[in-house]
N, C-alpha and C positions, 0 to 999 in steps of 0.2 A: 634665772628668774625664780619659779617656784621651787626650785633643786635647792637654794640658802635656803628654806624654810626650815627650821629646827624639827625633829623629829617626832617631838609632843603636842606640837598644833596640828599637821596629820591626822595623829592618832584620835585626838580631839575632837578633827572634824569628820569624823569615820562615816558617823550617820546624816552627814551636809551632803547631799548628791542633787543634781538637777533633775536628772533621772531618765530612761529612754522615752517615757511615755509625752517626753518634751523635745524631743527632737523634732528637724521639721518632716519628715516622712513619718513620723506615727501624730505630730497634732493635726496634719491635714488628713488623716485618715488616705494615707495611700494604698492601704490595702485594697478599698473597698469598692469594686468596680472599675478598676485601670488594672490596663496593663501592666506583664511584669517585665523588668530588663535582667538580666544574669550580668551583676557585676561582678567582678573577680579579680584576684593580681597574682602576678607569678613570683611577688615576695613571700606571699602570708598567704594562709585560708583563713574564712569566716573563721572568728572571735579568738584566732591565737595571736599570740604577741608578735607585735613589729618587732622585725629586725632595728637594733640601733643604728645603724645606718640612717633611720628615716625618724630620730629621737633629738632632742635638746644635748643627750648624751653622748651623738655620734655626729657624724654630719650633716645631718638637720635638713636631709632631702625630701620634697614629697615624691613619696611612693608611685613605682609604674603601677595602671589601674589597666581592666580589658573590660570589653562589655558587650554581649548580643543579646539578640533579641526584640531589637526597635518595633516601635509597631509601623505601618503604615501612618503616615501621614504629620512624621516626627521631623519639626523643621529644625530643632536646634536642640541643644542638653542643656542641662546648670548643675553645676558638680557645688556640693554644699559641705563640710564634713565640721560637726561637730563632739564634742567631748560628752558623755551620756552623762560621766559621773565628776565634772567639775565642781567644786564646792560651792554655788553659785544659784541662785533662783533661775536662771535657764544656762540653758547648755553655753558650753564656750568654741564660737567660733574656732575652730582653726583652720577654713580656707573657704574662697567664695570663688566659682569661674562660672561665666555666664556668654551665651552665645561659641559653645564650641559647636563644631561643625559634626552633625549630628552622623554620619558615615564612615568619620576617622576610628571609631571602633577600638582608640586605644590612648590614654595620654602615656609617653616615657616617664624613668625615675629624672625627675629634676624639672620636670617639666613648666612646672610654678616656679618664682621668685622667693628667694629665701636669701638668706644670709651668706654671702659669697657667692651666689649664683643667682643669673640672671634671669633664667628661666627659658622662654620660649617665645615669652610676646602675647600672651594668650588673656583676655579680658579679665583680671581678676578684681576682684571686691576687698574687703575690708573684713578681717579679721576683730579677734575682741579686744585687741591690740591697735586698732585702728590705722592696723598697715592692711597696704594689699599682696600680699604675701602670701607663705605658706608659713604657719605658726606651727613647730615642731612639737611632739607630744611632750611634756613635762609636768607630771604629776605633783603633788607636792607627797615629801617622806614621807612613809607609814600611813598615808592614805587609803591603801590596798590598789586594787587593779581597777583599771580607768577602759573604760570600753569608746573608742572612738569612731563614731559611725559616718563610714563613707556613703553618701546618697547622690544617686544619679537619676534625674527627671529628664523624660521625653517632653518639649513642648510642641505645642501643634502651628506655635508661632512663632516668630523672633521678636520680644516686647524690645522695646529700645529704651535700655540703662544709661543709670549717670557711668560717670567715669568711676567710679569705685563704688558699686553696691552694696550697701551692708545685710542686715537678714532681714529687715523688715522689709526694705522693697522687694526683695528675692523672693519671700513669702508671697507679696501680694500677687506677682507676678505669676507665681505658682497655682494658686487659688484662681487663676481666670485661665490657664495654658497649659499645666498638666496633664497629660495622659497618659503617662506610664512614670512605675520609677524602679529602682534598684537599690537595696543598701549591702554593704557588707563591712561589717565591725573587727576592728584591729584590735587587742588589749595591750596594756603598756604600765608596769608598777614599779616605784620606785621603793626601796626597803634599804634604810640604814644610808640613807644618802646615797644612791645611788640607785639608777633604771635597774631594775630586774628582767634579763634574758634570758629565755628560757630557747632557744639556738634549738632547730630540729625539724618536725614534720610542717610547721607553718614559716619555716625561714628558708630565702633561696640565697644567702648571703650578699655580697656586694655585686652589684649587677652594674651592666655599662648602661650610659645614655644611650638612648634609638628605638 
């Protein structure tokens, strides 16, 4: 996909960012009186580079995620993750899960649908792709580092979704059900046609499902 982009549209579009202050946990102001969830995963720490393992450039898994902290009275989650710095007027979708089971405390790598893999069966929405999948990180060249924010919301209810959500009804949803949330940012650059990995203190390398 965005990996054919020639090198000098990139570069071009260096200052096109949607930006984080457009994500949906900073436009609904989640800091501000809700709870907080500690999300985490045992690939990556907050804002270093994914593993290619979980890239456009590797096998195009979504990432195992962990998460504590729930509040009281947390009936369901919605895992939302999109791209801060796509070249785009808002961020780019890349996953939408809604009604997990607020206790599980952990999705596996692979746990979403993706390309060659089936997933797990678990309620997914609609990407910018307008698949319900998991859309792999792929930057376009020379763009620089692409910060991808995983967000995990506690609701106090289970709203009842279509069959593939996309981010506007996620959003609504959110703005009436809300009470806590969690983000933690992955980065991912491509440089000279090709993802840039940087392998080390935020990489747990190839990990099994489970």
């Amino acid at each position: 996909m965005l990996e054919k982009l020639p090198d000098v549209i990139g570069h071009a579009l260096q200052g096109v960012r949607a930006g984080l202050d457009n994500i949906v946990f900073n436009m609904l102001g989640m800091r501000q009186g809700m709870a907080s969830i500690a999300l985490t995963s045992i690939a990556f720490v907050d804002h270093a580079p994914l593993p290619s393992r979980y890239t456009a450039d590797g096998d195009g898994l979504s990432p195992p995620l962990q998460w504590t902290g729930l509040p009281d009275g947390a009936a369901a989650l919605l895992l939302i993750v999109e791209d801060a710095d796509s070249p785009t007027p808002n961020p780019l979708v890349h996953a939408i899960v809604v009604g997990l089971d607020a206790q599980s405390g952990a999705l596996a790598e692979g746990a979403l649908p993706s390309q060659d893999n089936e997933g797990i069966g678990l309620h997914v929405g609609r990407n910018s792709t307008l698949q319900a999948a998991w859309l792999p990180p792929d930057p376009p060249p020379g763009h620089g580092v692409h910060r991808y924010a995983f967000q995990l919301f506690a609701l106090s209810k289970v709203p009842v979704f279509s069959e593939a959500p996309g981010r506007d009804e996620v959003v609504e949803a959110l703005r009436e059900h809300a009470i806590a949330s969690g983000l933690l940012i992955g980065t991912c650059e491509r440089s000279d046609g090709s993802i840039k990995i940087e392998e080390g203190a935020g990489s747990a390398g190839p990990l099994a499902a489970g």
